[in-house]
C-alpha positions as CSV (number, residue, x, y, z in Angstrom):
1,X,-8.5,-13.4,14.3
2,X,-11.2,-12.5,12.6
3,X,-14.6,-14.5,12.1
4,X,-14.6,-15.2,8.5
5,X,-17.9,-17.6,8.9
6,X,-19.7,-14.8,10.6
7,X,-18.6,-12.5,7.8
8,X,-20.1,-14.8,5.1
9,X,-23.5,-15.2,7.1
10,X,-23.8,-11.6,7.2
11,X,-23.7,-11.2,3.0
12,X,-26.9,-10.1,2.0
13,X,-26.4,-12.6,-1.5
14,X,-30.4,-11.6,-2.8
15,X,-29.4,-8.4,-2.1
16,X,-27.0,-8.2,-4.9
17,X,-28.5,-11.0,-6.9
18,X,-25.6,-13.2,-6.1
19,X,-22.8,-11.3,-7.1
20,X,-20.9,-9.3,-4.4
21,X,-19.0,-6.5,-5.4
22,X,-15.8,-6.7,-3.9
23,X,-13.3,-3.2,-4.2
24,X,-9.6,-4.5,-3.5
25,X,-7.1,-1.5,-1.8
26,X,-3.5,-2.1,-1.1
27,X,-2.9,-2.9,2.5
28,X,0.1,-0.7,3.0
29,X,-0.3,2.5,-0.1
30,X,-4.2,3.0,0.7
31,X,-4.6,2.9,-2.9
32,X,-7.7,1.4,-4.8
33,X,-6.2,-1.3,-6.9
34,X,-9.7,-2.8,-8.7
35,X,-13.0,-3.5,-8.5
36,X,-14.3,-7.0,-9.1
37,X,-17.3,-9.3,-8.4
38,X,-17.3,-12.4,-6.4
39,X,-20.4,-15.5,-6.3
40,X,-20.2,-17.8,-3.3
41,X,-17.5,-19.9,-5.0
42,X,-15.3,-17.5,-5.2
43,X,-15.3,-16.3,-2.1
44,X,-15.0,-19.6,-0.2
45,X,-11.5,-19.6,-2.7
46,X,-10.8,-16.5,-1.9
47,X,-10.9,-17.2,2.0
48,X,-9.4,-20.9,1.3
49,X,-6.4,-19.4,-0.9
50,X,-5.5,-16.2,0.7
51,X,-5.6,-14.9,-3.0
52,X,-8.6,-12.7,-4.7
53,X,-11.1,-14.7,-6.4
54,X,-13.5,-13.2,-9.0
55,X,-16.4,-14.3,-10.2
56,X,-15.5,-13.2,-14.3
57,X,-18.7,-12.1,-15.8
58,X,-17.5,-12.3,-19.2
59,X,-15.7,-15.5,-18.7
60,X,-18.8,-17.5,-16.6
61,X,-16.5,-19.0,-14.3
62,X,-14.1,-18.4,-11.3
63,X,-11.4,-16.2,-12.1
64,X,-8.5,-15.9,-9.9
65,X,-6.7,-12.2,-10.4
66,X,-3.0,-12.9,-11.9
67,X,-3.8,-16.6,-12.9
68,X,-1.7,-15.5,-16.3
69,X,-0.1,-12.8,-15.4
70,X,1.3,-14.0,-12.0
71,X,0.1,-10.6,-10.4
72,X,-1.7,-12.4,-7.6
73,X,-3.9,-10.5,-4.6
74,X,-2.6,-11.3,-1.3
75,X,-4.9,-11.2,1.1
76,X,-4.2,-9.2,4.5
77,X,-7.8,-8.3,5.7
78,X,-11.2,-7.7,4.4
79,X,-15.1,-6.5,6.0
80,X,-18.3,-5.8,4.5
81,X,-19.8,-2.3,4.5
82,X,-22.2,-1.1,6.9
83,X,-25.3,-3.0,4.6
84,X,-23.5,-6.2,4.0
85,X,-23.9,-5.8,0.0
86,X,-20.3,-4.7,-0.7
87,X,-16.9,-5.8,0.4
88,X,-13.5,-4.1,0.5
89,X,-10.6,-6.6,0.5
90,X,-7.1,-4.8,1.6
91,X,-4.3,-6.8,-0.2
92,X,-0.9,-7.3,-0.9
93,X,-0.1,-7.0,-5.0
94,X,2.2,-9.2,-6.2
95,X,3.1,-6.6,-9.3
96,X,0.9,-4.5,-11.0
97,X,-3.0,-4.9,-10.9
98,X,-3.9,-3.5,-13.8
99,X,-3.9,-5.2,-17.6
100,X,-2.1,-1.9,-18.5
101,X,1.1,-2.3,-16.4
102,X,-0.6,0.2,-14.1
103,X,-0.7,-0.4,-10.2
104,X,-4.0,0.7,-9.7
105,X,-7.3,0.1,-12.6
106,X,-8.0,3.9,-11.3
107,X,-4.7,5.5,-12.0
108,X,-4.3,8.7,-12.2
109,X,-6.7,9.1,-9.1
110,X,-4.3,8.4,-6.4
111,X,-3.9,9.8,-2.8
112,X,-1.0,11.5,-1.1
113,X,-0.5,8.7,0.7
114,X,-0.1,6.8,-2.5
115,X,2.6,8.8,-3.8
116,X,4.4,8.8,-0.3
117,X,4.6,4.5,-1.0
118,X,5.8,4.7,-4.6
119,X,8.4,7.4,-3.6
120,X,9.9,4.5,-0.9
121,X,10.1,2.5,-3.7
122,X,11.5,4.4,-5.8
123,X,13.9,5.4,-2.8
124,X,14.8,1.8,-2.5
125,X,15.3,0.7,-6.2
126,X,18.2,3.3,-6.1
127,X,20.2,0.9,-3.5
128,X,21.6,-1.0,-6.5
129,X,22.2,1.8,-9.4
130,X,25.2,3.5,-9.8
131,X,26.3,6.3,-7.2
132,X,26.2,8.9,-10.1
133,X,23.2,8.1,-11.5
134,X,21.2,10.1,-8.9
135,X,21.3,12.1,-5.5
136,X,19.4,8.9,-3.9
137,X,21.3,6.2,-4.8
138,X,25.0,8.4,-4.1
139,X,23.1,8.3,-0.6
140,X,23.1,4.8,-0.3
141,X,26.9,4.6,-1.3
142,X,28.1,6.8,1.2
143,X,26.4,4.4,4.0
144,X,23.8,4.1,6.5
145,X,26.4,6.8,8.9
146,X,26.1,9.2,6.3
147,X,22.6,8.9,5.7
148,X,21.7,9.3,9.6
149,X,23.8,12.5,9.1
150,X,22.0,14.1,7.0
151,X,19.1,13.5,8.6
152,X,20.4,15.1,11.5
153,X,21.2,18.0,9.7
154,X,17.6,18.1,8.1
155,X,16.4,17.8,11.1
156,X,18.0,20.7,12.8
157,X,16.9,22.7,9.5
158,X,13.7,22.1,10.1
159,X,13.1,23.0,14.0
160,X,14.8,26.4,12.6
161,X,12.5,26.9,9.9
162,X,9.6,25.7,12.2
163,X,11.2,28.7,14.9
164,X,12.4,31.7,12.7
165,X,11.2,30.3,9.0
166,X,8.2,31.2,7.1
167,X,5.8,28.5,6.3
168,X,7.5,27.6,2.5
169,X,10.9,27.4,4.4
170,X,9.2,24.8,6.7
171,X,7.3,23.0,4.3
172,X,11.0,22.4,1.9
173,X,12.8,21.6,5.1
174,X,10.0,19.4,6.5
175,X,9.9,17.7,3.0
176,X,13.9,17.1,3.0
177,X,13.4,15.4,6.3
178,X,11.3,13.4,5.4
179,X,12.4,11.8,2.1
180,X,15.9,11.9,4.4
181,X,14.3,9.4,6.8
182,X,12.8,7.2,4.1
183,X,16.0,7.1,2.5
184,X,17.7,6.0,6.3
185,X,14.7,3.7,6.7
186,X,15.5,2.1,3.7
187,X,19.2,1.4,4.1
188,X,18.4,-0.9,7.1
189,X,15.6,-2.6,5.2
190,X,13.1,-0.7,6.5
191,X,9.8,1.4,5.8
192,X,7.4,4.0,6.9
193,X,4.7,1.4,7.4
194,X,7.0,-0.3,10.0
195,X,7.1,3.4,11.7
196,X,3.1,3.6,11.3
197,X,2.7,-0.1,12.8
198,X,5.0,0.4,15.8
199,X,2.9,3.9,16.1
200,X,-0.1,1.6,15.9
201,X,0.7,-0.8,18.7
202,X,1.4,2.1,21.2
203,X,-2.1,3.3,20.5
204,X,-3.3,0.6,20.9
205,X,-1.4,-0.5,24.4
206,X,-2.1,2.9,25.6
């Protein structure tokens, strides 16, 4: 469990003249939701709700993100960098971040990684449309037996490709694989961050 006390004694506050910046990424996409500031107040609420807490300069006052909107910050970790005058929070959105509708204040500038996340959602918003209303979601209708199928089958494409392919054969079979698995993943409930995290505690254990 992490020190949080020890984290707050580490805060250079004169530093920054009492406002730290704080840049909030989502725990599971990588990608850079916001960037906000936060006094001692708010990050004492911040800590004591689980929730971001700004310091609005506009406003004069604490300013918790989604108080109207209900788009709250969960937080799931958070560390100063490597001069203790900045903070990066890694949270959970509850909805969009941005006043826009937007995910992320920085959109367009997004990762790979944060277009691998919103294609499993996308993925798993097609459970409950119509069979016919795309390739995905007649999928999800033919069931999970189906599904692990064709995964099979990608997957047999792909060690082919990888053997006697060039490397555009490999890189469409590769890419069928994998949206293949995340469709799988996603008929039992699951993700690719489940994957990643079970990766994780084998490194770890190793």
């Amino acid at each position: 469990m992490q020190d949080f006390n020890a984290l707050k004694r580490r805060i250079d506050w004169q530093k920054v003249g009492g406002l730290l910046p704080v840049i909030v990424q989502d725990f599971y996409s990588a990608e850079v939701l916001m960037l906000g500031f936060m006094d001692e107040k708010a990050l004492e609420k911040s800590l004591e709700d689980k929730e971001v807490v700004f310091y609005s300069r506009t406003k004069k006052r604490l300013w918790k993100k989604g108080e109207e909107s209900g788009n709250f910050l969960q937080i799931i970790n958070l560390g100063l960098d490597c001069d203790s005058d900045t903070l990066l929070i890694l949270a959970h959105p509850k909805g969009p971040t941005c006043h826009t509708g937007s995910s992320s204040c920085f959109e367009p500038c997004s990762s790979t990684l944060t277009f691998l996340s919103k294609l499993e959602s996308l993925i798993a918003s097609r459970k409950t449309t119509p069979p016919q209303s795309s390739y995905t979601a007649s999928l999800f209708a033919q069931g999970t037996k189906r599904i692990a199928q064709k995964v099979g089958e990608e997957g047999v494409e792909t060690a082919l490709a990888a053997v006697a392919g060039g490397e555009e054969e490999l890189l469409d079979e590769a890419a069928d694989l994998l949206y293949h698995l995340c469709v799988l993943l996603a008929s039992r409930s699951l993700s690719l961050n489940a994957v990643i995290a079970r990766l994780k505690e084998r490194h770890d254990g190793a």
